[in-house]
FIFIMAR-58524 format. One record per residue: residue in one letter; x, y, z of N, C-alpha, C in turn. Coordinates in steps of 0.05 Angstrom, whole numbers, plus 5000, padded with zeros to 4 digits. Layout:
! FIFIMAR-58524
AXYZXYZXYZ/...
//
This chain:
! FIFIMAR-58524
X460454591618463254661612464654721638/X466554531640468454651665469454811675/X470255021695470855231704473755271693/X475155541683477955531677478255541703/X481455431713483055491736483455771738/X483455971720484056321730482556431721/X481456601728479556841717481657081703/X484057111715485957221703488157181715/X490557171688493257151692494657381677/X496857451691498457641692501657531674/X502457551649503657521639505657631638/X508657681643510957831653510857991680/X510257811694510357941726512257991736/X513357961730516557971736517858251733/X517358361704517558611698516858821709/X518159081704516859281721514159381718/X513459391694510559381690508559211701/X509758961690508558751697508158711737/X509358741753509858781773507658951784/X507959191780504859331786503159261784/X501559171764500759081742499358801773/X501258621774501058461794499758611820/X501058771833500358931857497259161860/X497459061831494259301837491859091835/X492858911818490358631824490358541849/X492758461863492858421893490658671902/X491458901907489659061922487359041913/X486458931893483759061888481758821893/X482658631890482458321894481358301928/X484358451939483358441978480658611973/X480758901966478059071967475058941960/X475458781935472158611930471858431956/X473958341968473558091986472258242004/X473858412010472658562041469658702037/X468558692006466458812012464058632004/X465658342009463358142002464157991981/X465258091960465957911937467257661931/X467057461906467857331911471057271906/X473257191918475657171921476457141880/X478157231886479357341849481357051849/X480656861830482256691821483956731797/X487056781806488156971793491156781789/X493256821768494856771762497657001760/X500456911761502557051760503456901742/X504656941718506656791694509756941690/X510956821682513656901667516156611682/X518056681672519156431669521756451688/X522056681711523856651734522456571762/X522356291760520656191784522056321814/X524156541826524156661847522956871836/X523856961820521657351825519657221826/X518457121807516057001813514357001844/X516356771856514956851881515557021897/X517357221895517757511912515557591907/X514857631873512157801871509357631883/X509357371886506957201899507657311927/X509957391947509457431969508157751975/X508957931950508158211955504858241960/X505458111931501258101933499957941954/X501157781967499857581988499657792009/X500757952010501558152035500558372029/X499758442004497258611999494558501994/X494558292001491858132000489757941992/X491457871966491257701945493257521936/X493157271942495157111929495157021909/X495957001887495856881858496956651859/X495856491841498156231832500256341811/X502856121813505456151798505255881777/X505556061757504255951729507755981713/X509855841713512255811691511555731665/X512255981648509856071618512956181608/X513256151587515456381562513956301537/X513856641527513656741492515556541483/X517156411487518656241460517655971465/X516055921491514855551488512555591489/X511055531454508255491452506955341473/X507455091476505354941496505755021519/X507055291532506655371557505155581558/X505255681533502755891526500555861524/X499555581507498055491503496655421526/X497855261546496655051569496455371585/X498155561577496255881596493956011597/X493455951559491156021554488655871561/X489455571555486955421564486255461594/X488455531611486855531634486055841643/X485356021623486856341637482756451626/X480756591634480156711621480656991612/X482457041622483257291611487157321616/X488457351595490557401596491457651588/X493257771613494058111609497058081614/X498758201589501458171574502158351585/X504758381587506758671590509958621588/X509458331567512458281554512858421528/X514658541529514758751505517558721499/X518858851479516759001446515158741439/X512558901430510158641435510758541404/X511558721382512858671362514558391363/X515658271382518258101380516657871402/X515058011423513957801441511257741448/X510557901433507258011440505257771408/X506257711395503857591378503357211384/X505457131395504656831403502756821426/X503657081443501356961465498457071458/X497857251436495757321427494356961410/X495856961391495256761382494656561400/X496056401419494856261437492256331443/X492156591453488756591459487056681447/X486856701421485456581401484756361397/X487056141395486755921397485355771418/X486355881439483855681462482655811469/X482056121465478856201476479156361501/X481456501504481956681526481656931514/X480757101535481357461526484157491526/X485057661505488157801503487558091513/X489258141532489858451533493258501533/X493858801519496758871523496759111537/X499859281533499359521527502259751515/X501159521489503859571462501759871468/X504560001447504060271426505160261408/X504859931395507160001372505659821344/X504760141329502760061305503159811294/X505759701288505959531269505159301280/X505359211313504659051317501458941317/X499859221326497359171328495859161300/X497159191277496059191252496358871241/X498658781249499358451251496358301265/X495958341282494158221296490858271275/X491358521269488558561252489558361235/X490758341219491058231188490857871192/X492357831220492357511222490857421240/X489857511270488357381281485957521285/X484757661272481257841267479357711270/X480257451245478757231246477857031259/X481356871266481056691287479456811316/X480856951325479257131345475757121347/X474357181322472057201319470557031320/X472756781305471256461305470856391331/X472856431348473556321381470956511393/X470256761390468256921392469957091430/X472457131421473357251437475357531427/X475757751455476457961452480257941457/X481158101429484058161431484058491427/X485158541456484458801463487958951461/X488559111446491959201455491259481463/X492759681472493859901482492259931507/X492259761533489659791544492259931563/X493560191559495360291588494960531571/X497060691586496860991567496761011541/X497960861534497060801500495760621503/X492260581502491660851487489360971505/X488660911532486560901541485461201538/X487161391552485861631568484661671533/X486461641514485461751489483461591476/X482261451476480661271466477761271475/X478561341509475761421525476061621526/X478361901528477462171529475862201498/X477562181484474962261458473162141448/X471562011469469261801471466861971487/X468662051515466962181529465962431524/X468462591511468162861497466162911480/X465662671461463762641424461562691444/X461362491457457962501464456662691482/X457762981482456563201485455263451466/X455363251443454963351409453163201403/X450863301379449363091369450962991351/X450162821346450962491329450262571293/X448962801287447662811263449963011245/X451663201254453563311237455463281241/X458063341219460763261216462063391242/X464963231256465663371280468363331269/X469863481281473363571280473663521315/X475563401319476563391337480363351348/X481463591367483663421368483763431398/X485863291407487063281426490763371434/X490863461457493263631467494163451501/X496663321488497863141509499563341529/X500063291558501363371569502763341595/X504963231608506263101634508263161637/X509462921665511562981671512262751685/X513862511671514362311675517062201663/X517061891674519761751660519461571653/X520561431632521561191618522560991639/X521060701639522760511642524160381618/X526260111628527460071608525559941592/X523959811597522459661581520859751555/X520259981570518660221546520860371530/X523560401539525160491523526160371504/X526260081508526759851489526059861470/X523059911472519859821455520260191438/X520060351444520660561436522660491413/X524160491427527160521398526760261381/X525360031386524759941368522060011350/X520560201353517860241346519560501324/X521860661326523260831311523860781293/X525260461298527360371278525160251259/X522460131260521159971247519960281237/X519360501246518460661238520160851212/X522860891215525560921191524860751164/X524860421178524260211158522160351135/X519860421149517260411131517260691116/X518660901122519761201112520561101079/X522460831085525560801070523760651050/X521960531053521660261035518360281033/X517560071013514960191004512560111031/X510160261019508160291037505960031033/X506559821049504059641041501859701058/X499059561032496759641033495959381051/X493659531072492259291080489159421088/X487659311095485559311097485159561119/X487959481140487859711164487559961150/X488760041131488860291124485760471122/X483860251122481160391112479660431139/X480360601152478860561170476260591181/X474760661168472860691168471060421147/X472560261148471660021138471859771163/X472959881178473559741198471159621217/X470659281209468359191225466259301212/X466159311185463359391175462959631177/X462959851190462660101192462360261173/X459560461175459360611149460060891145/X460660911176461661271182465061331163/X465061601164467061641149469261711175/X472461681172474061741193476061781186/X477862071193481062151185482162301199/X484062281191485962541202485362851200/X486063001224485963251213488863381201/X488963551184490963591178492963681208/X495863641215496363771239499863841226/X500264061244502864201241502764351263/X505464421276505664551300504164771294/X503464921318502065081321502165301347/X500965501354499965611386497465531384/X496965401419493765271413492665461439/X490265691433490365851452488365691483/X487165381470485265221489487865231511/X489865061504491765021529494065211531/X494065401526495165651521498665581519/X499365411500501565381489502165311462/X504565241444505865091430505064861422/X504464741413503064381406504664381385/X505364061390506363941348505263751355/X505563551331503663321329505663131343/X503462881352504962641365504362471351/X506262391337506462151322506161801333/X504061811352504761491366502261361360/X501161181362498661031354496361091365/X495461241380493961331400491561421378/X492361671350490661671334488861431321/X490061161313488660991296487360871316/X487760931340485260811358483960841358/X483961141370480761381359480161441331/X480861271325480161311292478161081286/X479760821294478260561300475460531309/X475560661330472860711355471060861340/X471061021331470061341316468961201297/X470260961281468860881255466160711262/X466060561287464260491293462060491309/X462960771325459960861343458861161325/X456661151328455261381327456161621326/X455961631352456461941365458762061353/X460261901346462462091320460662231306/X459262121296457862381271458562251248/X456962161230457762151202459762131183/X461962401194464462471193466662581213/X468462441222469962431246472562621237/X473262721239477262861237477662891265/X480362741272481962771290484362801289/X485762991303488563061305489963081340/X492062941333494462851369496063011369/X496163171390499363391390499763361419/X502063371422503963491450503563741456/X503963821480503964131495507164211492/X508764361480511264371485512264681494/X509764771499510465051519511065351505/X513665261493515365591477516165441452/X517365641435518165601405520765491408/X522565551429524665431440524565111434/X522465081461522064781469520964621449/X520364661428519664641411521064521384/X521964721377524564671356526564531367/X527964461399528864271412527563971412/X525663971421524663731428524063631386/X524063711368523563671345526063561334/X528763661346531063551336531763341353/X530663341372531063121399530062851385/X527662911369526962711360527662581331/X528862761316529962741302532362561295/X534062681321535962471325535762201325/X534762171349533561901357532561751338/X530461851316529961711293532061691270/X533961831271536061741255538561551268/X538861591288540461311304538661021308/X537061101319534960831315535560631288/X535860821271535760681235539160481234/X540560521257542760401247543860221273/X544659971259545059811284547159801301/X549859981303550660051328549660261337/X548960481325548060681345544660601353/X544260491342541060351360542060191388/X544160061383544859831406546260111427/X547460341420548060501444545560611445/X542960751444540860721445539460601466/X540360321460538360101481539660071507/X542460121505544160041527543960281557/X542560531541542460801557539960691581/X538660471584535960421603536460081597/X536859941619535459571619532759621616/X532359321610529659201620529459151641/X526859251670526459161689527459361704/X528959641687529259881716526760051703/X526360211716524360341724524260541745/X523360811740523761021759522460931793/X523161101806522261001839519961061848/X518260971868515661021874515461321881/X518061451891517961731901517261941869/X518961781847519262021817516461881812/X516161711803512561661802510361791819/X510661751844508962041859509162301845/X511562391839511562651823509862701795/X509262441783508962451762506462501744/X505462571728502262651728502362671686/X499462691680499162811659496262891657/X495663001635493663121621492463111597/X490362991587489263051560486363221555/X487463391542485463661528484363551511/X481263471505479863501478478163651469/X478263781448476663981443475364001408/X472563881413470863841388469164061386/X469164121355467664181343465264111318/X462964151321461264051298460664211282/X459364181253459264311232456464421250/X456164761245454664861251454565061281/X458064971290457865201317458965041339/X456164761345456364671361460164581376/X460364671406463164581412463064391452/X465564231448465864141463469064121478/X468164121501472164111516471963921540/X473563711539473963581562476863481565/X476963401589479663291605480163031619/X482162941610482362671620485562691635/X485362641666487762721679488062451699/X491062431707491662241722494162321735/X495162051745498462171758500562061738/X502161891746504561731736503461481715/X503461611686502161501659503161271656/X505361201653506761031643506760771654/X507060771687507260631706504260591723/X503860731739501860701763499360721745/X499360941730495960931719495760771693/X497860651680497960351660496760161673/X498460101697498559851711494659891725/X493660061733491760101737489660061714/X490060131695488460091667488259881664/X490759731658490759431654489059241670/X489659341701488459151711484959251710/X484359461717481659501711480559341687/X481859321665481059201644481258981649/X482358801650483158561665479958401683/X480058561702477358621717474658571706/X474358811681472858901671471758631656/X472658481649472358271627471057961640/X473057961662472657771676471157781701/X470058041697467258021733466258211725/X464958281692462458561695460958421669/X459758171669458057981657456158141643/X454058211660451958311660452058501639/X453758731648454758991635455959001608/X458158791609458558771581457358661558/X455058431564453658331549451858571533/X451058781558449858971541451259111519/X453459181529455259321508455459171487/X456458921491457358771469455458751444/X451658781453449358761443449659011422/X450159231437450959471419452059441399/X454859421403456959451389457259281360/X455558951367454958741351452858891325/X451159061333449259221326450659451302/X451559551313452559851303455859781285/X457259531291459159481273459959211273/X457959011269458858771257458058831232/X460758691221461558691192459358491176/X459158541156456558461131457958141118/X459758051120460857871109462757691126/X461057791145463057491181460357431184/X460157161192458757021207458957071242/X455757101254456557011281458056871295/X460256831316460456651322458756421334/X460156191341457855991342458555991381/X456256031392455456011423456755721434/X457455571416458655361433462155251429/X463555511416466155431419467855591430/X467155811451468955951462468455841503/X471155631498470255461530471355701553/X472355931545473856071567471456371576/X473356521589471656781601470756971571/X468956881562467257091533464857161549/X464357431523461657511527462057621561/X465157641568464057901584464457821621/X463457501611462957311639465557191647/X464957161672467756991682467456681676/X470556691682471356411667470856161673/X469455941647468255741647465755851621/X464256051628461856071609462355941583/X460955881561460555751548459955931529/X459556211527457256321503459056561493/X460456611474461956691453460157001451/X461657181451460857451443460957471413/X458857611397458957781374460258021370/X461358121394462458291395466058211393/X467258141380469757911385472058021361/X474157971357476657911346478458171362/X480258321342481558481346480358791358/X479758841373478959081386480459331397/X478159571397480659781410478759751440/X480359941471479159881485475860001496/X475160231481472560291473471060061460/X471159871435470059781427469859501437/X471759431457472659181480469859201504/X470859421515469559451538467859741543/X468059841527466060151538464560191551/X461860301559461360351589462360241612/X462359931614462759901641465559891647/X467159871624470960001639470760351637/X468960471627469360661632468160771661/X466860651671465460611696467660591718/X468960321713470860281729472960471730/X474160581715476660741708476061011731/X473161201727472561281746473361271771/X472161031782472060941805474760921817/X476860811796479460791810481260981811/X479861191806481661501811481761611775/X481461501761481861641729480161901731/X480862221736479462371723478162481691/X475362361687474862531667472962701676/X473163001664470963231667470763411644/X468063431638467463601620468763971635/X469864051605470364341615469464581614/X466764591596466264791585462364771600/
//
């Protein structure tokens, strides 16, 4: 089987996300070289052939040159001819809702890894319902929230579980906390993730398979919500209300299919909001917002408050940081506390996730095959067939691109059940703090 032309391509480079996103593969790309590795055959996509190459001269000048790949979400066969040559494709055209499922589909279709890093449920439930399958047949990974949504939370309450035995029921929540900004791109994706979120308030609740989650991929463990309502939480010695963003059905996802959840999993997401003040403020803050969102001029003044493509400055990003508290308990006493901390969430340590992931897929062969051995183990579903080892021609199973041999571990994934140990390995390494606290 012939070698793909990229080991990975970068899909909206252009964007401010996307842009980083570009600049941290450049650096990291120079760092393997310099320590022996082999040179990262890598791609830039989106469909303004000058930014394009502004961003091919940044990264050339940090170390790594990419090829310039002219690709758009609205022309399938440029998606398509992306995927065939890409083994791994990493998105950051958003709302992934509106731009995000063709280029998934494409690599499905030809056998590339998908990564995003939507937060916006409806879309990633789309992807369960329509490409789970295709995905599985191709015997490749479609991986979404691989940036702050949903990483720190996906691997903090991964890392947290497994300081508990595996044999009794655990409760677990988590307590968000920072100090950052919105680009326009995410503000976009936001107020559209409101307004679709009004929609589903207003109108009935359809059933799908996502809803069971603990059915998810075969899985026999049980998995839910904890009940949550504001509260004083004396672990982080403030105020918490719940955060309503997708971050839960991830760890909900993951939980249904490893172990170390325990039998029976409860998890609950809240914000840090300090005082009863900030609190009852930030509650009507949101309030609002979800009731303008619901209507289409005041949604369009809404969208107009941030473009696409601004983005705070490298100086308010240095300022910028967050925090996640988790703190489990098991039936019988047993307790656990850990922390997952970084700087500027949204931006620098996304764009960092992404590309780690990115990485992860396409140069940790070895590593992931083991995982994948696991995971095939502990939650392939009772009524899919293996894939077949000879139809996934792109980067599967973990290896860089060209291999031939299709993972069991494959369709719609969260990024625990994508890549676990060895991206959590990497994440480490590139500055992600996790530490047990107790």
């Amino acid at each position: 089987m012939s070698e793909r032309a990229f080991e990975i391509s970068v899909l909206g480079a252009t964007g401010f996300t996307g842009r980083l996103t570009a600049e941290y593969l450049a650096g990291a790309a120079a760092s393997l070289q310099r320590r022996g590795g082999e040179p990262l055959r890598w791609a830039i996509a989106g469909r303004n052939p000058k930014r394009l190459a502004a961003v091919q001269r940044t990264c050339e000048a940090l170390g790594s040159k990419p090829q310039v790949v002219l690709c758009s979400v609205d022309e399938p066969e440029s998606l398509a001819e992306l995927a065939r040559s890409s083994g791994v494709i990493a998105t950051t055209v958003g709302p992934f809702v509106r731009y995000g499922f063709p280029v998934a589909q494409a690599c499905a279709a030809q056998g590339a890894h998908y990564l995003d890093i939507t937060g916006e449920p409806d879309f990633v439930k789309r992807l369960m319902l329509e490409l789970d399958a295709p995905a599985r047949e191709r015997g490749v990974k479609l991986v979404s929230c691989c940036g702050f949504d949903s990483i720190p939370h996906d691997f903090g309450a991964w890392y947290c579980v497994r300081q508990l035995t595996s044999d009794a029921p655990i409760r677990m929540y988590a307590v968000v906390e920072g100090n950052a900004e919105f680009s326009g791109g995410t503000w976009h994706s936001a107020v559209g993730a409101m307004s679709d979120l009004g929609k589903r308030r207003t109108g009935p609740r359809a059933k799908s398979r996502t809803d069971n989650l603990s059915a998810a991929h075969g899985a026999a463990r049980k998995v839910g919500k904890l009940p949550t309502r504001p509260r004083y939480d004396s672990v982080t010695g403030g105020w918490i209300a719940p955060l309503p963003t997708i971050d839960p059905k991830i760890v909900l996802r993951t939980a249904a299919s490893l172990e170390e959840f325990g039998p029976n999993f409860k998890y609950g997401h809240f914000m840090r909001v300090g005082s009863t003040g900030k609190l009852l403020l930030g509650g009507a803050g949101v309030g609002a917002a979800l009731a303008l969102s619901r209507l289409s001029v005041t949604r369009d003044l809404l969208l107009n408050l941030k473009q696409p493509g601004e983005g705070p400055s490298r100086e308010r990003r240095a300022r910028s940081w967050f925090r996640v508290t988790f703190v489990a308990e098991a039936d019988g006493g047993a307790r656990a506390l850990s922390e997952v901390s970084g700087g500027d969430p949204g931006y620098d340590e996304t764009s960092k996730m992404l590309g780690e992931s990115a990485l992860c897929l396409a140069r940790d062969g070895a590593a992931l095959a083991e995982w994948d051995k696991r995971m095939s183990k502990s939650s392939a579903p009772s009524n899919s067939s293996t894939p077949s080892t000879s139809s996934a021609p792109g980067a599967t199973n973990g290896t860089t691109a060209g291999d031939s041999f299709a993972t069991s571990n494959a369709g719609v994934r969260t990024p625990v059940q994508a890549m676990g140990a060895p991206l959590l390995e990497r994440l480490q390494r590139a500055g992600l703090c996790f530490r047990h606290l107790d």
